[in-house]
C-alpha positions as CSV (number, residue, x, y, z in Angstrom):
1,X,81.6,56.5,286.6
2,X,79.1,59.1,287.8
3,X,80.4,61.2,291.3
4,X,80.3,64.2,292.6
5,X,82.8,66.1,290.2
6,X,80.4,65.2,287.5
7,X,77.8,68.2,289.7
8,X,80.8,70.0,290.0
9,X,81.1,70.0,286.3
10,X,77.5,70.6,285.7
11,X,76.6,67.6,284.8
12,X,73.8,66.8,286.1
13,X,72.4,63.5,285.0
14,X,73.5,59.9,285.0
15,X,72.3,57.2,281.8
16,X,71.4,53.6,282.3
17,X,75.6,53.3,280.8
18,X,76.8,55.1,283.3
19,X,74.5,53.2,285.9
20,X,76.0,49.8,284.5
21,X,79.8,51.1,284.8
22,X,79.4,52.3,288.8
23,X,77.7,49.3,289.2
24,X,80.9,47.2,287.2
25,X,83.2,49.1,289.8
26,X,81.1,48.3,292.5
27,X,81.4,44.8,291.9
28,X,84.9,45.0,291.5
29,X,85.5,46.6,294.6
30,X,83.2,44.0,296.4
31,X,85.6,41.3,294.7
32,X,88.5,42.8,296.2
33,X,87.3,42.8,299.6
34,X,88.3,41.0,302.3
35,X,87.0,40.1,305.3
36,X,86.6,37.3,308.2
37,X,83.3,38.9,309.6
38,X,80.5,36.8,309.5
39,X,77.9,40.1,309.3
40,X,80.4,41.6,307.0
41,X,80.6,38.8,304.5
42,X,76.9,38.5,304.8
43,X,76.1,41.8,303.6
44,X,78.4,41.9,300.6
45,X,77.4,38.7,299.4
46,X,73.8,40.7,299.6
47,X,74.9,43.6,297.6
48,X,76.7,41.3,295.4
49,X,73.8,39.5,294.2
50,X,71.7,42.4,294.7
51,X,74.0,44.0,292.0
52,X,73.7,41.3,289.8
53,X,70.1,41.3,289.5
54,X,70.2,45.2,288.3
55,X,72.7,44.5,285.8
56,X,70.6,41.5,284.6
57,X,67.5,43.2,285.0
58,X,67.6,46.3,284.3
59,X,64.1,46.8,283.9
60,X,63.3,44.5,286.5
61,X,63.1,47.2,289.6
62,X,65.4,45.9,291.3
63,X,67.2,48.8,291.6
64,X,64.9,50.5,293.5
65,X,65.9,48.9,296.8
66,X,69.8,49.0,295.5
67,X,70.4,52.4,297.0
68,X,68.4,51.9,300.8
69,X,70.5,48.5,300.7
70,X,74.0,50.5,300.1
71,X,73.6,53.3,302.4
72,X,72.9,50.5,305.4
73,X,75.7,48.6,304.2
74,X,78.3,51.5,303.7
75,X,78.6,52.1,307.4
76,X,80.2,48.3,308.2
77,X,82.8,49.4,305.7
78,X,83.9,52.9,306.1
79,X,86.8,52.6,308.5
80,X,88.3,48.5,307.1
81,X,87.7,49.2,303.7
82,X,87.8,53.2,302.2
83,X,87.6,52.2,298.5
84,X,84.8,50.0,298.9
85,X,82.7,52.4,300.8
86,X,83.6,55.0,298.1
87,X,82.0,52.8,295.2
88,X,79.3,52.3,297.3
89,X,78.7,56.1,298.0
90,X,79.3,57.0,294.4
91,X,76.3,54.2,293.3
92,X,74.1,55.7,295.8
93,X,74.8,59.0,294.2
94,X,74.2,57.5,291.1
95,X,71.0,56.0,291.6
96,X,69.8,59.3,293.2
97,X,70.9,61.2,290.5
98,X,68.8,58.6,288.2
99,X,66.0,59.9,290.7
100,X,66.2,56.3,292.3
């Protein structure tokens, strides 16, 4: 996984690998998750499937959107669930890093 301690370390690039393992955390943090909120459960099953598509399309541009999509999302989960938002934050940093 690609975060900010990877910068810190002076590394300064993320590969499609280390792309598909944030996104495989992602997706494991989404599976954990929780919730009884309609709008909550909404948006991840977006991101979910949003996810998906990147992993099985990588070339398919579906990324592109991945990141706007997170950084909307993050904010419903930043207080209930920590860990999740984390993932999320780290993909968006990943994607940027990408130049995404």
């Amino acid at each position: 996984m690609y975060d900010i301690e990877d910068v810190k370390k002076g590394r300064d690039t993320v590969t499609q690998s280390d792309l598909h393992q944030t996104l495989g955390d992602l997706q494991k943090e989404i599976d954990k998750t929780q919730t009884d909120d309609p709008e909550k459960q909404a948006a991840l099953d977006d991101i979910q499937t949003h996810v998906q598509k990147v992993l099985d399309e990588p070339e398919g541009g579906h990324h592109l959107t991945l990141s706007d999509r997170l950084e909307k999302t993050v904010i419903l989960f930043e207080s209930d669930h920590p860990s999740l938002a984390r993932a999320m934050e780290i993909t968006v940093n990943s994607l940027s890093a990408m130049g995404i």
